[in-house]
N, C-alpha and C positions, 0 to 999 in steps of 0.2 A: 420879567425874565428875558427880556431883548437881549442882556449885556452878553451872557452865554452862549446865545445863539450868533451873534457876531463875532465872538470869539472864537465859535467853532468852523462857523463859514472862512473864516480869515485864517484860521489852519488847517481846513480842507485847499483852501488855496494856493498857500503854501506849498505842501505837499504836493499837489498837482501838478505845479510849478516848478518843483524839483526836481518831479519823476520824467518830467518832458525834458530838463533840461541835462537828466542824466542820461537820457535815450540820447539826445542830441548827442551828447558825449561822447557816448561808447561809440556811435556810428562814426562820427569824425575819428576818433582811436582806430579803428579797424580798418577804416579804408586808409587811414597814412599808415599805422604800424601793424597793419595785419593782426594784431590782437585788441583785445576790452581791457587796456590796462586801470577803465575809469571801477571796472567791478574787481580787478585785482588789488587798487589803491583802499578800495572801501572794503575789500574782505580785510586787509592785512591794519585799519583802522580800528577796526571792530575786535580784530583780537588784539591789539597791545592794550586798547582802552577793555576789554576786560583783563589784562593777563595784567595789567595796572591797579587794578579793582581788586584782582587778587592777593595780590603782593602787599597794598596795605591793610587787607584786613588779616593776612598772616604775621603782619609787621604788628598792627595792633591787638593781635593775640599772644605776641611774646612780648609785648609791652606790658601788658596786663599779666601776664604769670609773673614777670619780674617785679611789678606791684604788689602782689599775695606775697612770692617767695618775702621779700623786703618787709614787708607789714609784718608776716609770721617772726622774722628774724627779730623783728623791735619788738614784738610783743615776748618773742622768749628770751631777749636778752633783757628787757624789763623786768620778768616773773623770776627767771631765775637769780635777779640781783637782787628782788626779793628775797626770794626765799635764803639767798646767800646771806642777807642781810639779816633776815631772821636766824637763823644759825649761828650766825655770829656772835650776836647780844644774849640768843640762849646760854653758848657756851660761858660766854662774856659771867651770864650773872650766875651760873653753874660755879664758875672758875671765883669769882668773888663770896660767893654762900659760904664754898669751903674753909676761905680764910678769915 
């Protein structure tokens, strides 16, 4: 089970590596522009990638109503052509018995 644990050390380092290099950031940001625009950049990352997140899973729930709605529509314009169809050829052999 090495593979794991290499894996894990190599994105603990990662990470480490990231969090120095966003410290480094903000400190450079602040002393030129008097703010942390490196934590404003990744607040406002975080919420389009979920408000992104959001938007296609409301997208893919009016995609799927319009699936049922659609399916329901074939299946009662199928049934009711049925049953049209049977009325039909009732009357049909009604209208023929007589004569």
């Amino acid at each position: 089970m090495p593979a794991p644990l290499i894996i894990l050390g190599a994105a603990k380092t990662g990470l480490t590596a990231a969090a120095q290099a966003k410290q480094a950031s903000s400190a450079v940001s602040v002393d030129l522009f008097k703010y942390d625009f490196v934590n404003l950049i990744t607040k406002l990352v975080i919420f389009f990638v979920f408000s992104y997140v959001v938007a296609k899973i409301f997208e893919a729930i009016i995609f799927g109503q319009g699936l049922v709605v659609s399916f329901a529509a074939l299946l009662a314009a199928a049934t009711s052509a049925l049953a049209l169809n049977r009325i039909f050829f009732s009357i049909k052999k009604m209208v023929y018995s007589i004569y």
